[in-house]
N, C-alpha and C positions, 0 to 999 in steps of 0.2 A: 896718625893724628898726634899731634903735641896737646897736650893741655897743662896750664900754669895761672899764677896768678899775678896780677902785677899793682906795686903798692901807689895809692890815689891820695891824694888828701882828706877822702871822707874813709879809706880801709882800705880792702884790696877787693879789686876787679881781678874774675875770671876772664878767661881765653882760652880760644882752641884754634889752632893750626892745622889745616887740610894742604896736602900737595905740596910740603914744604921743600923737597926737592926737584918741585918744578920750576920753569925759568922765567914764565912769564911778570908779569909787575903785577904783586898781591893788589887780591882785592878785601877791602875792607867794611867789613857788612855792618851797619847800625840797626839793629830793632829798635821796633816798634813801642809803645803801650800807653802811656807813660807807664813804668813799672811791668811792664811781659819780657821775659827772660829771651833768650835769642834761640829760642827749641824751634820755633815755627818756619825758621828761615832755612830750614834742612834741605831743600833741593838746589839751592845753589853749592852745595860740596859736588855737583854735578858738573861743576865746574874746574874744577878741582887737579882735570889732568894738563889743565894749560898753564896753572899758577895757582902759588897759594890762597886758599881760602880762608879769612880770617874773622871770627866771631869773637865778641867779649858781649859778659852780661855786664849793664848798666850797675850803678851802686844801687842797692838796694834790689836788685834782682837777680833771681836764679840762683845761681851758684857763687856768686858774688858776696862781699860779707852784707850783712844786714844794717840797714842807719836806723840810728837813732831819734833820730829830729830830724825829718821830711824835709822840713821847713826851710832848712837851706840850699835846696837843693834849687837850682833856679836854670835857666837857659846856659847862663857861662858856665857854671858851675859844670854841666853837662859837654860843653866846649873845649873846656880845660883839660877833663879827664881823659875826653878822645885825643886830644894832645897829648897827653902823658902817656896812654897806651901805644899811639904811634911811635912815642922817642921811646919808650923803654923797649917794646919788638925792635927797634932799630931796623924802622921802615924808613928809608931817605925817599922814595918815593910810590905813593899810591893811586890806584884806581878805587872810588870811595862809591860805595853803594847806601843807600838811607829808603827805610820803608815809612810809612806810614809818620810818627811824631820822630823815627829815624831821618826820615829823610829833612823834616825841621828841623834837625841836629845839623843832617851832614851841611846843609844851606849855609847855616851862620857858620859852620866850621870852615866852609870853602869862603865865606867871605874876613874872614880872621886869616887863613891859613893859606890861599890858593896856591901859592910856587910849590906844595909838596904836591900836590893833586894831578894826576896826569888825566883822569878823567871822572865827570860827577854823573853816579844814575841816581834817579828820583823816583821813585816805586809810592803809588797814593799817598803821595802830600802836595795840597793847593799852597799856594803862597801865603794865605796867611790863615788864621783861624776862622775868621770871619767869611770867606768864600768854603770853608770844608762845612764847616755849621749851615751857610745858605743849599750847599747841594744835599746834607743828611735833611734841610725841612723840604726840598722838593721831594724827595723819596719818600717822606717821611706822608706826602701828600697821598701817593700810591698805594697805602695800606690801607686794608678796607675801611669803613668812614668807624666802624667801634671800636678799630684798634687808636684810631687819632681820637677819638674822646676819651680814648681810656688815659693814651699817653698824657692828653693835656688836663685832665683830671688830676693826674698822679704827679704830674709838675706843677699844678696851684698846690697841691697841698704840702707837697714837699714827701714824697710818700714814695720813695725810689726802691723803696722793698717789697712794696706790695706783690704780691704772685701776679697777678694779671699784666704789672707792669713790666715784671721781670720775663715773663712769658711771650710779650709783643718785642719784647727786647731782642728775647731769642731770634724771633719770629724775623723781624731786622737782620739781625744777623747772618741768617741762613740764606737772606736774598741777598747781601751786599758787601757781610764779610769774606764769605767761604762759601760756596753752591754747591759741594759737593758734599754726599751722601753714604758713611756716613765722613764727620770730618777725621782727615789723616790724624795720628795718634800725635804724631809732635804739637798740629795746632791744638787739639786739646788739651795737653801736658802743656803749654803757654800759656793758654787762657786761665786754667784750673789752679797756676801759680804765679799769676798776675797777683803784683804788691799793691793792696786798694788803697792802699795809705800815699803812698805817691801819685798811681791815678787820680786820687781824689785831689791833692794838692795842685799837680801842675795840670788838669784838664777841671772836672769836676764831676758829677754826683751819673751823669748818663753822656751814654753816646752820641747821645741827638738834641737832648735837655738842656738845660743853660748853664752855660760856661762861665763857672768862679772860680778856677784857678790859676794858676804862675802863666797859661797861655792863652787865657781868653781876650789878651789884644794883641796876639804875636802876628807879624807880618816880618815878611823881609821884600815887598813892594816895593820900597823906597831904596833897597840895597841889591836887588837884585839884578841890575845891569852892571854892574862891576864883573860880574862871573862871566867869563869869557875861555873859561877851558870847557872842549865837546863835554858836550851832555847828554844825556837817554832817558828820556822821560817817560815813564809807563804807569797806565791806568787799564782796569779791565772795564767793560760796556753795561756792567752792573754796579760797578763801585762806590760804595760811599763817597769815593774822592772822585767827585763827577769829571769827566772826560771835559767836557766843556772849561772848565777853572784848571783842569790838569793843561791843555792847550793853553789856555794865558800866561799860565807860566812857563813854561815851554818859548812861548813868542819872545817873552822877556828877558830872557838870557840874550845874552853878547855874543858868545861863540857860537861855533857849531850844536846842533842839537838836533838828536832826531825825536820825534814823536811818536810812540805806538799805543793803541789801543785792543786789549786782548779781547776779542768776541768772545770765549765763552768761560769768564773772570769778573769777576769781582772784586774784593781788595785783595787777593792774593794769588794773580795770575801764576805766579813761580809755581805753583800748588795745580789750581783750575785748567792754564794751556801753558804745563811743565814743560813742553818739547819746544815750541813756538816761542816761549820764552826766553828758555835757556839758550834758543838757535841764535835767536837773532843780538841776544849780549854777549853772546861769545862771538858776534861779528865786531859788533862795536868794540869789543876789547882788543879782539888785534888790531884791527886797525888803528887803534889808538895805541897800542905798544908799539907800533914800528913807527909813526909818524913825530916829530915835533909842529908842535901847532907855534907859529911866531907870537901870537897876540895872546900865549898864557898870561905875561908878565908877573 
């Protein structure tokens, strides 16, 4: 494993290199959060004997230097950076992977950037804000009816600290972030050094709650037929990123695309069906490192 840093315009981003002497076309992994470090993405270095495996924490996360004022931090701002990580690793070309507000990274990056990209996977992220908010209130419907008066209690008053509420939050979580029991030590070590200061900026105050930050009207509906390099779209059958809006996007791309859904997963099937997951992206990878596809453009 290489680890280094590399300098941004808001400080320096970390990075870590898995399989650097392997031949395949690196893969380039975006976390999640806004603000969660890239610890939780650990099972794809299982990948790792086909081609390099590539992590950076975001500015303001993990091991990355710390920002000062949030507040600039915006979509492009985010865009940029994963360009400068690319040019300075002196990546000419990648296979680009985006989780959860990653894979709303890697989206606008593949639409700024597509000729470097040989191929995009999408891991729980809907297309735009407003369909991942509609599938956490249908879930949000399936909790028993005290946990939803408590939620909606605690979001009139503005009251996102209360024990009761932070306790349904859990409770959410354990059905739709991570289902397994207890969770792996990396997802906790992400979660436990999640920067709130940026969650709160570019998402807002809860997970399912109302949306006032930098992406409570981000879509890339209107841009997302231009992406015409294969794609792998993946959602687990409990996810917060409902499978039903994960398939719309999925239909909307241009190119190639497969579509899976992990039975027994939630927002982090790498994690939930490790084996099932890692099988079938390391199919779509070769396959995509031996072929050229004519209509990347």
């Amino acid at each position: 494993m290489i680890q280094g840093f590399i300098q941004v315009p808001g400080g320096r981003v970390s990075y870590w290199i898995y399989g650097e002497n392997t031949l395949g076309i690196p893969l380039l992994c975006i976390h999640g959060g806004p603000g969660m470090p890239h610890d939780y993405l650990e099972p794809l270095i299982g990948l790792a004997e086909d081609r390099p495996i590539i992590f950076y924490d975001q500015s303001g996360c993990g091991a990355s230097d710390p920002i000062a004022d949030v507040t600039k931090l915006t979509v492009s701002y985010f865009v940029e950076e994963l360009e400068a990580v690319r040019r300075e690793l002196g990546l000419r070309e990648i296979h680009l992977l985006g989780h959860s507000w990653g894979g709303w990274l890697a989206l606008e990056y593949t639409v700024t950037y597509k000729t470097r990209i040989r191929s995009l996977t999408i891991c729980g992220s809907p297309a735009s804000a407003e369909d991942f908010v509609l599938g956490c209130g249908e879930l949000r419907c399936q909790l028993p009816r005290w946990m939803q008066e408590e939620i909606l209690e605690c979001e009139q008053l503005g009251d996102f600290q209360s024990p009761s509420y932070v306790a349904v939050t859990h409770e959410f979580y354990r059905r739709h972030f991570c289902r397994l029991e207890p969770w792996p030590e990396p997802v906790k070590r992400a979660m436990e050094n999640l920067n709130l200061d940026i969650y709160l900026h570019m998402w807002g105050p809860s997970e399912f709650g109302p949306v006032n930050g930098v992406l409570r009207d981000w879509s890339i509906e209107g841009r997302i037929g231009s992406i015409c390099i294969p794609s792998f779209v993946a959602c687990g059958v409990w996810d917060e990123a409902r499978p039903k809006y994960m398939c719309k996007l999925c239909a909307s791309l241009s190119g190639p695309a497969e579509f899976h859904v992990f039975e027994n997963s939630s927002h982090l099937p790498f994690w939930e069906d490790h084996d099932a997951f890692l099988r079938a992206l390391r199919v779509f990878l070769h396959k995509y490192d031996r072929t050229t596809i004519e209509t990347r453009g």
